[in-house]
C-alpha positions as CSV (number, residue, x, y, z in Angstrom):
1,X,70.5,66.2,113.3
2,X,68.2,68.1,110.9
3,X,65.2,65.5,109.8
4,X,65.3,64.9,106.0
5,X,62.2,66.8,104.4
6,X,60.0,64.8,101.2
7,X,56.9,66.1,99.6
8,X,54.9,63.4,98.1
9,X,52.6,64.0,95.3
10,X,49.2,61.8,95.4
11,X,50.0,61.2,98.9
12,X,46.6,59.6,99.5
13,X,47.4,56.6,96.3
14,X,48.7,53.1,97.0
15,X,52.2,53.9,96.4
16,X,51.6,57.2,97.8
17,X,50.6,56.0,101.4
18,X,53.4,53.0,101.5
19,X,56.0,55.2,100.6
20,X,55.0,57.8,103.3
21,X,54.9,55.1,105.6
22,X,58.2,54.0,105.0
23,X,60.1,57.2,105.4
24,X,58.4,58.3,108.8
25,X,59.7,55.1,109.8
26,X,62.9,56.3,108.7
27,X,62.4,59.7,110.1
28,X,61.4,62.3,107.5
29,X,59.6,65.4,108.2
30,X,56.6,64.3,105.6
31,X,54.5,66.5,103.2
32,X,52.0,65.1,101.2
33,X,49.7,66.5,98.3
34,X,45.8,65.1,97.2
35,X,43.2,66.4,94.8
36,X,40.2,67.7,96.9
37,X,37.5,65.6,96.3
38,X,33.6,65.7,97.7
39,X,34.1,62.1,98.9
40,X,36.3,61.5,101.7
41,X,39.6,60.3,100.0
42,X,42.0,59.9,102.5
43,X,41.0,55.7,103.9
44,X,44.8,55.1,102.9
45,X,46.8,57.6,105.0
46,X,44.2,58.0,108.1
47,X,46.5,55.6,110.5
48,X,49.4,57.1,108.6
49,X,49.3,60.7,109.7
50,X,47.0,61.4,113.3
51,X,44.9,64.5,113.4
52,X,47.6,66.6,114.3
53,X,49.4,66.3,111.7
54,X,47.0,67.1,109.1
55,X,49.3,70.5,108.6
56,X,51.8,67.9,106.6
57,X,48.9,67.8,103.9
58,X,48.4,70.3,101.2
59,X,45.1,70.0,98.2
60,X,46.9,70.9,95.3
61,X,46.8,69.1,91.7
62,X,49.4,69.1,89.1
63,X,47.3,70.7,86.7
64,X,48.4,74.3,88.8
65,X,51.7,73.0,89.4
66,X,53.4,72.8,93.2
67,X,55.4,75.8,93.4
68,X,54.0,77.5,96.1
69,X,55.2,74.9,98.6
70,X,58.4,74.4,96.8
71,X,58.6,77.6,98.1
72,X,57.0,77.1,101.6
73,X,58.8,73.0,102.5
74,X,61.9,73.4,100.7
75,X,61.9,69.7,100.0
76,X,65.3,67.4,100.2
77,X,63.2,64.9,97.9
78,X,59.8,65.0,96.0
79,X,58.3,61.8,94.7
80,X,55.4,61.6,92.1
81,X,53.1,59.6,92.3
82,X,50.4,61.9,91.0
83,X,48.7,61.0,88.4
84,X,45.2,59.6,86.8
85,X,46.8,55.9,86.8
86,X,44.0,54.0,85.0
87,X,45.1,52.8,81.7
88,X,41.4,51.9,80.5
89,X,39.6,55.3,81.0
90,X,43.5,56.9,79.8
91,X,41.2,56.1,76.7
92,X,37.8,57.7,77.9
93,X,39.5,61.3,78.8
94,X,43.3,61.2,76.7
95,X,43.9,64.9,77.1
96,X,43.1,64.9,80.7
97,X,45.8,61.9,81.2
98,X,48.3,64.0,79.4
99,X,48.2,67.2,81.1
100,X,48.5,65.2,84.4
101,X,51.1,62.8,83.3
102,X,53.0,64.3,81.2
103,X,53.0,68.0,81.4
104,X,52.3,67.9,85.4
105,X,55.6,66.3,85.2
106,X,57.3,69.2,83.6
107,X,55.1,71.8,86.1
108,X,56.7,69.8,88.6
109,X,60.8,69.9,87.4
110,X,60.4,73.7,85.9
111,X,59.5,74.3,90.1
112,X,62.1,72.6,91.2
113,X,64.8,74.2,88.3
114,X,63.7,77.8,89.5
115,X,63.5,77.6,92.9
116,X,64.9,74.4,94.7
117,X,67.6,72.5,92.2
118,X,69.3,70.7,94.8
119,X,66.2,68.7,95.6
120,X,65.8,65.3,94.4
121,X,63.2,64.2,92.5
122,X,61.6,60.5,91.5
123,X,58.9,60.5,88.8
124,X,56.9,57.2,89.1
125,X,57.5,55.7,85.4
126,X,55.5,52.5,84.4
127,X,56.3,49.5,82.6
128,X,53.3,50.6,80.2
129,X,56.0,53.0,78.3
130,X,57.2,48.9,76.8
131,X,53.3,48.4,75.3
132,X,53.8,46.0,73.0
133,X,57.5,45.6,72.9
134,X,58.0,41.8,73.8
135,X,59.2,41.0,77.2
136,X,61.4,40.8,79.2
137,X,61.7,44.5,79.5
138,X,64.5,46.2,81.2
139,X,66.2,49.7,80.8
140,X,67.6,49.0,77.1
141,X,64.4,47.8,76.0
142,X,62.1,49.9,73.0
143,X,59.2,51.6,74.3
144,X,56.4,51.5,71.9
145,X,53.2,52.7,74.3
146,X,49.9,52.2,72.9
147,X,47.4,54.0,75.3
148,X,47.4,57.8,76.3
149,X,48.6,56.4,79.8
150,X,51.4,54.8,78.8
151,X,52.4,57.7,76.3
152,X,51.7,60.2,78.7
153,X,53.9,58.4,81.0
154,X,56.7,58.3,78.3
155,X,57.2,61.8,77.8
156,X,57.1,62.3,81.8
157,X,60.2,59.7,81.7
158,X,62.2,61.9,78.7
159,X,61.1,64.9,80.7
160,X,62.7,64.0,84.0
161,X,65.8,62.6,81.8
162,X,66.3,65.8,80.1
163,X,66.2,68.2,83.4
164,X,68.7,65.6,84.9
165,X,71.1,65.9,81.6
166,X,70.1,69.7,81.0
167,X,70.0,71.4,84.1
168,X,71.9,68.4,87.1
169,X,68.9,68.2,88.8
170,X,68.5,64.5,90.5
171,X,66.2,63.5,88.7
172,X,65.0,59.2,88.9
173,X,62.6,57.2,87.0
174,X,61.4,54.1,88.7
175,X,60.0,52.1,85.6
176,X,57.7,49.8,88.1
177,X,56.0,46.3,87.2
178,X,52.4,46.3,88.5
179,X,52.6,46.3,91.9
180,X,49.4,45.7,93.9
181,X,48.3,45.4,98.1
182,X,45.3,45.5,100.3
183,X,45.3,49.6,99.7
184,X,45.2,48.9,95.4
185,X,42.0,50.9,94.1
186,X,39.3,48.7,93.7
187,X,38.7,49.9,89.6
188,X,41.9,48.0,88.9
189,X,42.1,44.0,88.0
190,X,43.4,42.4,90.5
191,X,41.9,44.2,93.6
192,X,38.2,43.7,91.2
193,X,39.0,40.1,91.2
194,X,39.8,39.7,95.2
195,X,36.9,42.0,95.9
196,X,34.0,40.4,93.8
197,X,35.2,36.9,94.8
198,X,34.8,38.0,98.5
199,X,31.9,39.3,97.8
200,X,31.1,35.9,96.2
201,X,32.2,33.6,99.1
202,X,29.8,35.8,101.3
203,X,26.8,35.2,99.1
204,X,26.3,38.6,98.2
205,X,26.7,38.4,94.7
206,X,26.5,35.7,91.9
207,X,28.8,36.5,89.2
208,X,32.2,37.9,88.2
209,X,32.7,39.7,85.0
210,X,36.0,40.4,83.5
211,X,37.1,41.3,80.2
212,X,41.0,40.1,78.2
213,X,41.8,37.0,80.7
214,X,45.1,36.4,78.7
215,X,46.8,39.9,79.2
216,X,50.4,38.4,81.1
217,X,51.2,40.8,83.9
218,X,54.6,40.5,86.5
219,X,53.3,41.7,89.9
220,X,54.8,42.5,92.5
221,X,53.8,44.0,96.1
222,X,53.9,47.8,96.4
223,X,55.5,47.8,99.9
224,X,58.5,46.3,98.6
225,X,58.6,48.3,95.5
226,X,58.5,51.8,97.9
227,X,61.5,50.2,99.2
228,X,63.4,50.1,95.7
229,X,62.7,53.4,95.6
230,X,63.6,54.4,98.7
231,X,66.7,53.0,97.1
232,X,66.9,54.9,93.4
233,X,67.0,58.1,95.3
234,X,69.4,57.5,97.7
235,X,71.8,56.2,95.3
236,X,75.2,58.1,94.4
237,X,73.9,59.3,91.0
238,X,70.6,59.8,89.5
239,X,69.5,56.8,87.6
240,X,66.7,54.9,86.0
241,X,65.7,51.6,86.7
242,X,63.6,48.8,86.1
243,X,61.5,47.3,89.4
244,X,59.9,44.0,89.0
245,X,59.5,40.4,90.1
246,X,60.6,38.6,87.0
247,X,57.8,36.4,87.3
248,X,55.1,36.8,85.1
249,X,50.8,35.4,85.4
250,X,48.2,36.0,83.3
251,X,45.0,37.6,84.6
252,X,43.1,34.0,84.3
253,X,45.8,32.5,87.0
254,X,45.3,35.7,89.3
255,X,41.5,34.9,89.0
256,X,42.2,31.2,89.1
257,X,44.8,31.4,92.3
258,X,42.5,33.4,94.3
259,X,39.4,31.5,94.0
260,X,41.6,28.8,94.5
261,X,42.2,29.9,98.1
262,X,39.1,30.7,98.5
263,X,38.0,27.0,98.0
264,X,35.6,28.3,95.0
265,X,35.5,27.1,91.2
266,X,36.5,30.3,89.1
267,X,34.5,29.0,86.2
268,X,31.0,28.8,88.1
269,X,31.0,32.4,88.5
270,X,33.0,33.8,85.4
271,X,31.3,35.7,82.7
272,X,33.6,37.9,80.1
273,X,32.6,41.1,78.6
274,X,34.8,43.2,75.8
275,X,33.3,46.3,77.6
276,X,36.0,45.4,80.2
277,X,38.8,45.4,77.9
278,X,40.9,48.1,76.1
279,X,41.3,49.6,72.6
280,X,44.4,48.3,72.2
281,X,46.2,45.7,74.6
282,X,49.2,45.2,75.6
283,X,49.7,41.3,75.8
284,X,52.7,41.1,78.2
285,X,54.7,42.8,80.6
286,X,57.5,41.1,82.1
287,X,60.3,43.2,83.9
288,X,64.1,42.5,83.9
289,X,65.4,43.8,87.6
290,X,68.8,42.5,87.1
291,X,69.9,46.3,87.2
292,X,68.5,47.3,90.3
293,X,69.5,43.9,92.2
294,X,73.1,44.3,91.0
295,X,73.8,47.7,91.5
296,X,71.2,48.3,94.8
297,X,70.9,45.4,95.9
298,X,67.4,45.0,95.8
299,X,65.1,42.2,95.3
300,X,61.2,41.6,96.3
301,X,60.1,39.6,99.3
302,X,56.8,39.0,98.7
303,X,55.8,36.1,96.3
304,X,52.7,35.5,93.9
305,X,50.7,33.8,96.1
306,X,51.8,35.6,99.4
307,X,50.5,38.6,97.7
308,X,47.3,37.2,96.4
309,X,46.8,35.6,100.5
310,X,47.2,39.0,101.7
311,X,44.8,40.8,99.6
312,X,42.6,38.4,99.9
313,X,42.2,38.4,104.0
314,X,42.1,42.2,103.5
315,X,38.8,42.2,101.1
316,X,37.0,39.1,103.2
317,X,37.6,41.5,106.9
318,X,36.5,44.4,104.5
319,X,33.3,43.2,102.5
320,X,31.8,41.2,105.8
321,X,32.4,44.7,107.3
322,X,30.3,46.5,104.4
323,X,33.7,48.6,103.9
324,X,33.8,48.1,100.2
């Protein structure tokens, strides 16, 4: 039997690297594509793909579009997960987040229109498109984005819905909940928190600073998310759908819960700076699955604190080994 071929945009991510990881597993003849950088980029995916099968990964950047190895792979499925995915510095460089989320998106589908239209395609969504709609947030909900990330990653959503209404392509949008690991970057909040309080219970530093400790976040763990995916694109039809826990904490109770298990007092080592927060905040994110766990029959494994355990054993073996 002829292995299933997938081409995976910011191969080298968190999501990236789990959901190349999960289809090897499954048996997938596996292409991915990362920005060339001057710093070695590629910790995620180095016990993913040996040495030789480096020729499975391409430099490439959706600011030139993918075409040429639309052409060359001839992809069953293509997942994005390309993008510049900070929703703080989507403030600091807007038009760069907009060409890469948004129009990168349409590079991507106008490639797949003119030369491959039988190949799937899953744009990663995010639950930032709600903003400041009031949770729960599910598929029916308003989106009312209010940073360039979140609007960028709106019109990337419309885009992949109006290719899969205009021209039948399959085309999904996963609208995923935070979803966080031991491979998260360590600019965003909750891999900040577990690595500074490592860092902390090592005495190597003396101090955390974070910025809006009320923003409510559902999080979830991105190898269980990779597997709702997994999911979206091997359903019947092309669909969109909401991935999430259902369970909601604000950033103080991440910070709290993993000092906590850490057997450290948050508050001896918390100072807050508005330098650390955003323009304009979106208070609460809190997804409604019910879609996905009906119709696909999937639901998260991974609790709260289970996730919070594991990313926290991950940053102590890290920081003692000067890794981070």
């Amino acid at each position: 039997m002829t292995k299933k071929v997938a081409l995976i945009t910011g191969i080298n991510g968190q999501t990236g690297s789990y959901m190349a990881e999960l289809l090897l597993h499954k048996g997938y003849e596996v292409h991915g594509v990362l920005r060339r950088s001057s710093y070695p980029n590629t910790q995620r995916i180095d016990s993913i793909f040996d040495p030789e099968s480096r020729k499975y990964l391409h430099y490439g950047d959706l600011s030139e579009g993918i075409d040429h190895l639309l052409i060359d792979i001839k992809p069953d499925e293509v997942y994005n997960f390309a993008a510049m995915s900070h929703v703080r510095i989507s403030f600091d460089i807007p038009v760069y987040t907009l060409d890469i989320n948004a129009v990168g998106v349409c590079r991507i589908l106008e490639g797949i229109r003119k030369i491959c239209p039988h190949t799937k395609y899953y744009q990663a969504s995010s639950s930032e498109i709600f903003g400041s709609t009031p949770p729960p947030q599910n598929e029916d909900s308003k989106f009312h984005p209010v940073s360039p990330y979140g609007i960028a990653k709106q019109a990337g959503f419309f885009l992949t819905k109006c290719y899969r209404n205009g021209y039948n392509i399959f085309a999904c949008n996963g609208i995923l909940m935070n979803h966080e690991s031991p491979r998260r970057g360590v600019n965003f909040v909750t891999r900040k928190i577990t690595r500074l309080a490592c860092m902390i219970k090592l005495n190597m530093i003396k101090e955390i600073t974070l910025g809006n400790l009320d923003a409510k976040r559902d999080w979830g763990f991105a190898g269980d998310y990779v597997k709702a995916i997994y999911l979206i694109m091997q359903h019947d039809k092309p669909d969109d759908f909401v991935v999430s826990t259902g369970e909601a904490h604000t950033v103080r109770e991440f910070a709290e819960e993993v000092f906590k298990y850490l057997r450290l007092d948050l508050y001896k080592y918390l100072k807050t700076d508005d330098i650390c927060k955003r323009p304009l905040e979106v208070n609460a994110l809190l997804g409604d699955s019910t879609k996905i766990r009906e119709t696909l029959g999937w639901k998260p494994k991974i609790g709260f604190k289970e996730l919070i355990a594991m990313m926290v054993e991950s940053d102590l073996m890290l920081v003692a080994e000067g890794k981070v």
